[in-house]
DRENDO-1510 file (C-alpha; in Angstrom, 1 decimal, always signed):
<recs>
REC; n; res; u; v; w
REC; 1; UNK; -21.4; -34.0; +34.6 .
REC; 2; UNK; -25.0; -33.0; +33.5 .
REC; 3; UNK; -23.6; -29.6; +32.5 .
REC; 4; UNK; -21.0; -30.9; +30.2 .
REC; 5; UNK; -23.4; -33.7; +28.8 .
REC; 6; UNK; -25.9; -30.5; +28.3 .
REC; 7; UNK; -23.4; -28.3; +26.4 .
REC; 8; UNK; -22.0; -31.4; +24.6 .
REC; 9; UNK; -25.9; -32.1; +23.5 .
REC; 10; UNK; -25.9; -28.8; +22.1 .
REC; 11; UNK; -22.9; -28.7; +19.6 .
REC; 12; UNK; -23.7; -31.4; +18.1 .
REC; 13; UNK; -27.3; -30.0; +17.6 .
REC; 14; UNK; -25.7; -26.8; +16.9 .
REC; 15; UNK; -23.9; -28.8; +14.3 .
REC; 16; UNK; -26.8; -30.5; +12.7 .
REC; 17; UNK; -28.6; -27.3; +12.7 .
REC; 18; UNK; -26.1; -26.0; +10.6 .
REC; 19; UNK; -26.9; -28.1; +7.7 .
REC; 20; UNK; -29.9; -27.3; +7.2 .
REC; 21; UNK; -29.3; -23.3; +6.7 .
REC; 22; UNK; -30.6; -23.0; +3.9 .
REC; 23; UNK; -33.7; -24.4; +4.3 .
REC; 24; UNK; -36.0; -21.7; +6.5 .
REC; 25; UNK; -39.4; -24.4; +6.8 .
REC; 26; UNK; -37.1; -26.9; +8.1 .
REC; 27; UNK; -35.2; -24.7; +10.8 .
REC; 28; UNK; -38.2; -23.4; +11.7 .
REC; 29; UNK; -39.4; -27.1; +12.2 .
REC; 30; UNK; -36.2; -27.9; +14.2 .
REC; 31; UNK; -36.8; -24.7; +16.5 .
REC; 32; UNK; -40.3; -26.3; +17.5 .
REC; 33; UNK; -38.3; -29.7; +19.1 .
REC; 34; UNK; -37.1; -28.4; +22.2 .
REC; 35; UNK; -35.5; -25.8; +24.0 .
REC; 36; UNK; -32.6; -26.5; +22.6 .
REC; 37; UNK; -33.1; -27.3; +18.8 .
REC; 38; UNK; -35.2; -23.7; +19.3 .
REC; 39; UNK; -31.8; -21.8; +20.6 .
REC; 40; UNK; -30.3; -23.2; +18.1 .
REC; 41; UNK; -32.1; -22.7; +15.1 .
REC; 42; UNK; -33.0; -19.2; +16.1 .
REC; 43; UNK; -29.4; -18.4; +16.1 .
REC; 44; UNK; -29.6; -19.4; +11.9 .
REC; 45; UNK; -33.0; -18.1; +11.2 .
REC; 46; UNK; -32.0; -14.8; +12.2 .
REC; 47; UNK; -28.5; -14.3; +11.3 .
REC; 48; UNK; -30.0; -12.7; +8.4 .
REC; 49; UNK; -32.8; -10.6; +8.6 .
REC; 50; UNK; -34.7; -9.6; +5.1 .
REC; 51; UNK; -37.4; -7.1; +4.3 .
REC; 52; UNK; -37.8; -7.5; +0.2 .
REC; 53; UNK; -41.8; -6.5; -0.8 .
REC; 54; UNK; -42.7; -8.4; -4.1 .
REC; 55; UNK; -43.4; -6.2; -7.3 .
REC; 56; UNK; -47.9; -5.6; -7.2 .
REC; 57; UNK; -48.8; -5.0; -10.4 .
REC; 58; UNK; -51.9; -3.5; -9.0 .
REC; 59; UNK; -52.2; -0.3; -6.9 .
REC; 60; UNK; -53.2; -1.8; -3.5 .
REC; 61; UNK; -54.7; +2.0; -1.5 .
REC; 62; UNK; -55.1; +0.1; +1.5 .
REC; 63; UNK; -51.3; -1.0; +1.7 .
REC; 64; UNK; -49.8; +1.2; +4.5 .
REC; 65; UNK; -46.5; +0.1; +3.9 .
REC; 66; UNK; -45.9; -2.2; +6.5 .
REC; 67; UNK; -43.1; -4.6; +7.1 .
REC; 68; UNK; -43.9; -7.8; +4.6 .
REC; 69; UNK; -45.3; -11.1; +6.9 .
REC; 70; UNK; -42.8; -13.4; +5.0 .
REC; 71; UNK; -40.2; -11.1; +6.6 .
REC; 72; UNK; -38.5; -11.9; +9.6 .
REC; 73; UNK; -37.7; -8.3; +10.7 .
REC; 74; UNK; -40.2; -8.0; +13.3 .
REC; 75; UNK; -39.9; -11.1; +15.4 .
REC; 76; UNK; -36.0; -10.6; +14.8 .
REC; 77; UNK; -36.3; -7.1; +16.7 .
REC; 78; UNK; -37.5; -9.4; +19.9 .
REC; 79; UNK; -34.6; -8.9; +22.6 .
REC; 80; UNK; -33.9; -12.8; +22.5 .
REC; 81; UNK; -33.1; -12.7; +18.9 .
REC; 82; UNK; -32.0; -9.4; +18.2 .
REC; 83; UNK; -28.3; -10.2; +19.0 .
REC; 84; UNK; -28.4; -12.9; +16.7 .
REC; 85; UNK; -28.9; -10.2; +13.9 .
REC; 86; UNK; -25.5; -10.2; +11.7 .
REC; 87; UNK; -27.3; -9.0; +7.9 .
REC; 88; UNK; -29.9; -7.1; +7.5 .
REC; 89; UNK; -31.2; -6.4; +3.6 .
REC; 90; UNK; -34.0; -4.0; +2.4 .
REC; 91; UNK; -34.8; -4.6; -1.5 .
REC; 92; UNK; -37.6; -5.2; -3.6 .
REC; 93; UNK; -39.8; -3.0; -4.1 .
REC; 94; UNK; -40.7; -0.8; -1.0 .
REC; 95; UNK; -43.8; +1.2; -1.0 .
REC; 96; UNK; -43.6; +5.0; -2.5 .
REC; 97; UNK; -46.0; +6.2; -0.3 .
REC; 98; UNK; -45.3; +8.0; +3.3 .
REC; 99; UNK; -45.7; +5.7; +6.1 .
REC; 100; UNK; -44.1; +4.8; +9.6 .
REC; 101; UNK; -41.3; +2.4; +7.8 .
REC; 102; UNK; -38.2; +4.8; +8.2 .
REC; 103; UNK; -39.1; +4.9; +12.0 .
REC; 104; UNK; -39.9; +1.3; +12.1 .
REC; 105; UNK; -36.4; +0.3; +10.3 .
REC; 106; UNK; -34.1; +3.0; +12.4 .
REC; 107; UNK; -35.9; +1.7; +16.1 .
REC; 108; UNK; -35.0; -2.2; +14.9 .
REC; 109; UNK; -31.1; -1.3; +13.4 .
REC; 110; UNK; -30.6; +0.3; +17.0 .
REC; 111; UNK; -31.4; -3.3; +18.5 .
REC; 112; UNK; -28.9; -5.5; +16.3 .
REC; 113; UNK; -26.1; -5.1; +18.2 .
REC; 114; UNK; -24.3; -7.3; +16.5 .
REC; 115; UNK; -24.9; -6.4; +12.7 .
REC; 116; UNK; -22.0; -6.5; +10.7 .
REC; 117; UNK; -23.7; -6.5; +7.5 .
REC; 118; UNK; -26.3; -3.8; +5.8 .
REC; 119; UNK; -27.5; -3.8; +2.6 .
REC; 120; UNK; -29.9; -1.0; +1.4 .
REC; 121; UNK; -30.8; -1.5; -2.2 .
REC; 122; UNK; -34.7; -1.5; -2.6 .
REC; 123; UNK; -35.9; -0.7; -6.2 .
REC; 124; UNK; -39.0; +1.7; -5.3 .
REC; 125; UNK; -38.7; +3.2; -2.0 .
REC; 126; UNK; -40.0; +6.9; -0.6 .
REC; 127; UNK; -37.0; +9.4; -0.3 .
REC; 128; UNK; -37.5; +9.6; +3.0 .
REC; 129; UNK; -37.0; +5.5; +3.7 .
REC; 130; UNK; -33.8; +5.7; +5.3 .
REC; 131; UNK; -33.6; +9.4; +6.4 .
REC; 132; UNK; -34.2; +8.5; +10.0 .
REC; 133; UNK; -31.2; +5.5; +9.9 .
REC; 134; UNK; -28.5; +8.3; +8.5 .
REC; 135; UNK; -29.8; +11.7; +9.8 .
REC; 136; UNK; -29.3; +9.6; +13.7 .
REC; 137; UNK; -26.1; +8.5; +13.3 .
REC; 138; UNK; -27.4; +5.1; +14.0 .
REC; 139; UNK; -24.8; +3.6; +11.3 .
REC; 140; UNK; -22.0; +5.5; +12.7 .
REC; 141; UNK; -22.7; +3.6; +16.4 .
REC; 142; UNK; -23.0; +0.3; +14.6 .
REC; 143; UNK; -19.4; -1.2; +16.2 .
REC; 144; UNK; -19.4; -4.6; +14.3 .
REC; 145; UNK; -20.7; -3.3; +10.8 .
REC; 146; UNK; -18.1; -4.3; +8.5 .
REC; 147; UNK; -19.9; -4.5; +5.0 .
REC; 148; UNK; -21.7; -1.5; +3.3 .
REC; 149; UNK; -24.1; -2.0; +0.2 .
REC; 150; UNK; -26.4; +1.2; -0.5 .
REC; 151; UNK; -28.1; +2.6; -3.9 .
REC; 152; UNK; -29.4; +5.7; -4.8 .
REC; 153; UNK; -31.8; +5.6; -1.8 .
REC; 154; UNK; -29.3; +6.9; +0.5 .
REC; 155; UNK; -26.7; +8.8; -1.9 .
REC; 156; UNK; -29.3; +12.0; -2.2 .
REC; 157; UNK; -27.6; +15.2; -1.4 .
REC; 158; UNK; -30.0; +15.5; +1.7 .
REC; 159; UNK; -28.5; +12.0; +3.6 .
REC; 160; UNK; -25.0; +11.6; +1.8 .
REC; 161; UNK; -23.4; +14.2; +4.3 .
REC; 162; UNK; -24.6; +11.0; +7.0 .
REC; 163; UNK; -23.1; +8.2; +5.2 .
REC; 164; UNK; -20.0; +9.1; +4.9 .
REC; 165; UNK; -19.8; +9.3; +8.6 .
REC; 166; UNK; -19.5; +5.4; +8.8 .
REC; 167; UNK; -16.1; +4.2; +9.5 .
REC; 168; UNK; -14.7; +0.9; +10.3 .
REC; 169; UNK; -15.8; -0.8; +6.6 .
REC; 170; UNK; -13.9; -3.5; +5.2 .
REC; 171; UNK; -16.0; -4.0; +2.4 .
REC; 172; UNK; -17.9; -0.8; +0.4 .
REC; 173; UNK; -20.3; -1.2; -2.6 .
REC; 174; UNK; -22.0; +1.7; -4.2 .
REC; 175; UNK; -24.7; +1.1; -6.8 .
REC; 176; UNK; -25.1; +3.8; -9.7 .
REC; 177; UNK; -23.0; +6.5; -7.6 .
REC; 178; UNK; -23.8; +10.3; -8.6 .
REC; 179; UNK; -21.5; +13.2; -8.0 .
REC; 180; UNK; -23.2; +13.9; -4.9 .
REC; 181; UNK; -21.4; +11.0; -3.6 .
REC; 182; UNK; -18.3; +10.7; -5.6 .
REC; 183; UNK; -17.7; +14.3; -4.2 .
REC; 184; UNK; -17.3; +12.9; -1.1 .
REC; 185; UNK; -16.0; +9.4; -1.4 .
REC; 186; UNK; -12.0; +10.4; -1.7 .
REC; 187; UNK; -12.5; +11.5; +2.3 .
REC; 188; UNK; -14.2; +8.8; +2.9 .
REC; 189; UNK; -12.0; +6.5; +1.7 .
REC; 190; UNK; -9.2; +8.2; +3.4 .
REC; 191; UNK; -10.9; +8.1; +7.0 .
REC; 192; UNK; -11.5; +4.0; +5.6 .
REC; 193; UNK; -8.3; +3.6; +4.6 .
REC; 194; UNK; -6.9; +1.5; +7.9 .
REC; 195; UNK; -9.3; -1.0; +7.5 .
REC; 196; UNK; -11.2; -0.9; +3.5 .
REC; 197; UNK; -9.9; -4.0; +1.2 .
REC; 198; UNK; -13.0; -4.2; -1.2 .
REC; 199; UNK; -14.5; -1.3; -3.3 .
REC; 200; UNK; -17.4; -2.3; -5.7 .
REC; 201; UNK; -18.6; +0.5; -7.8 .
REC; 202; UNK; -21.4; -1.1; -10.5 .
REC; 203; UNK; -24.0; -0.7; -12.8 .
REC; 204; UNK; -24.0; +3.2; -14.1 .
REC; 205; UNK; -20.6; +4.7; -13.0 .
REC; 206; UNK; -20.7; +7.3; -15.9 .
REC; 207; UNK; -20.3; +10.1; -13.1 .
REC; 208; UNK; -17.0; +8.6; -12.5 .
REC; 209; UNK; -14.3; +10.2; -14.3 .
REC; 210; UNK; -10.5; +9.8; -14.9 .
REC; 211; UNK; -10.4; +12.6; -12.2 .
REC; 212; UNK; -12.2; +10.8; -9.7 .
REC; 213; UNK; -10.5; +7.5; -10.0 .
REC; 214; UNK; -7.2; +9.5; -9.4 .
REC; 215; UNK; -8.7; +11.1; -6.6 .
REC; 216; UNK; -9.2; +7.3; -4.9 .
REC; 217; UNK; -5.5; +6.5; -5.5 .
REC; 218; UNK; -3.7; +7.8; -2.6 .
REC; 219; UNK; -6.2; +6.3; -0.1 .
REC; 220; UNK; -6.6; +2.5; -1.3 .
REC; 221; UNK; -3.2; +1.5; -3.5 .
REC; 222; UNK; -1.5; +0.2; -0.5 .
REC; 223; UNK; -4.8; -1.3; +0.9 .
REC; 224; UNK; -7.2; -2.7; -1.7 .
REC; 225; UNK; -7.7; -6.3; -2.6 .
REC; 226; UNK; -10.8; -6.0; -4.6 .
REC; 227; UNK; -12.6; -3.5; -6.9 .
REC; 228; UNK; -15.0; -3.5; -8.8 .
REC; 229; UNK; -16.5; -0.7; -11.6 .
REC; 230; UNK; -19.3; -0.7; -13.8 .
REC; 231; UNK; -20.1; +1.0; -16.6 .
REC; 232; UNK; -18.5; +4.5; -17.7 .
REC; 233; UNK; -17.9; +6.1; -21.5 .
REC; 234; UNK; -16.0; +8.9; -19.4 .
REC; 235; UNK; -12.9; +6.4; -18.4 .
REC; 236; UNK; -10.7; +5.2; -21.4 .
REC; 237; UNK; -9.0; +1.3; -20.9 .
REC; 238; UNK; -5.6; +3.5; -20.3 .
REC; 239; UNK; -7.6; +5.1; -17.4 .
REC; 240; UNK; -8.5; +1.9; -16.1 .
REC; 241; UNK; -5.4; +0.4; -15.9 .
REC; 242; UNK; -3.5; +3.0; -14.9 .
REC; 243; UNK; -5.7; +3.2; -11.8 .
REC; 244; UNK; -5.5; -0.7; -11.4 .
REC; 245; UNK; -1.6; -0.9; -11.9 .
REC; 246; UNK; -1.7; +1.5; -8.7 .
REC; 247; UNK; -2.8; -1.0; -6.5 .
REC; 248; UNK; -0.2; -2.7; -4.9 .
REC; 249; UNK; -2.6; -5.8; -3.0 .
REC; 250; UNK; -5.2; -6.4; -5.9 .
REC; 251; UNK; -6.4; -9.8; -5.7 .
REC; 252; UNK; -9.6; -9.6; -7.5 .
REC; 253; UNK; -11.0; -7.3; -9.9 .
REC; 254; UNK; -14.4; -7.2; -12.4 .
REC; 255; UNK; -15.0; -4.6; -15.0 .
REC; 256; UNK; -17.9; -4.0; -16.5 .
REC; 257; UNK; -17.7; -4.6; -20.7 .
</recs>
């Protein structure tokens, strides 16, 4: 009876919990009530993990890069929240300078067991941020990871060979892709193909050319339910549309003007 009345106590906290998501101060309040508001709450405050540096309009020499204190990256690593884990994002504007982070980020990834989405889109960054996450294979053991976002930080021709590698992505956006990676994205796709519905290509897509988009056709018109492309003066509206008309499942589509 006490066990039922236990577990009962906790969906509904579960429950109340849940309406305050958005709100980080006062999850973190709730966590501090008991033993049970804390279980709770931890399971919202670290659903999503962020590491996103503020812009410093001042050189600071004594910054070494570390992880940001109003991130939650570090506690989140901890083995009774790291399961918890289902988004990680790394924006803003990482340091340029050499430092331990790559390391630092790979070690924690390998702990969120149950990450299904990654997002690695940082404005400034060192070229060597995310060499340690793609040269390990650590994506490619990532079992739940489902949603891809990545920029030019890991589309270099160095780490590109690595990204491809990931299968099992329902959902694949590409910021500014070059040719380095629009080489290899038709094989990609392919290997995708059983389980891809969403493609998002944006901002500067001028690499991609009438070629290329014909290149995608064969492995997403039977499987795509949203695309999206950004800019390109090498595509024509006929080039577009031609693509688009291809698609057999399109739900959802935005085009850059």
């Amino acid at each position: 009876m006490s066990e039922t009345k236990s577990t009962l106590i906790y969906d509904i906290i579960a429950r109340v919990v849940e309406l305050c998501c958005d709100g980080y101060h006062l999850l973190f309040q709730c966590s501090l009530v008991n033993w049970e508001f804390n279980r709770a709450a931890s399971r919202v405050l670290y659903s999503r993990v962020a590491i996103s540096p503020q812009f410093k309009a001042i050189l600071d020499l004594r910054d070494t890069g570390s992880i940001p204190e109003s991130s939650n990256f570090q506690s989140a690593t901890l083995p009774q929240y790291a399961s918890y884990v289902h988004s990680l994002e790394v924006r803003g504007f990482m340091t340029k300078r050499r430092t331990t982070l790559p390391e630092t980020i790979a070690k924690g990834i390998v702990k969120f067991i149950s990450l299904r989405r990654l997002v690695f889109a940082p404005i400034t960054y060192h070229e060597d941020l995310f060499v340690q996450v793609l040269h390990h294979d650590i994506l490619s053991n990532l079992r739940s990871l489902t949603d891809l976002t990545v920029n030019k930080s890991c589309m270099d021709e160095g780490v590109v060979q690595n990204l491809v590698a990931v299968n099992g992505l329902k959902r694949l956006t590409l910021f500014d892709p070059g040719r380095a990676i629009l080489q290899l994205l038709p094989d990609w796709l392919r290997r995708l193909s059983p389980t891809l519905t969403e493609l998002h290509l944006k901002n500067n897509c001028g690499s991609v050319t009438p070629g290329v988009l014909k290149s995608f056709t064969p492995h997403v018109e039977n499987s795509l339910e949203a695309f999206t492309l950004g800019l390109s003066y090498s595509l024509t509206d006929n080039d577009v549309f031609t693509f688009l008309g291809g698609l057999s499942k399109l739900k959802s589509v935005h085009l850059s003007k």
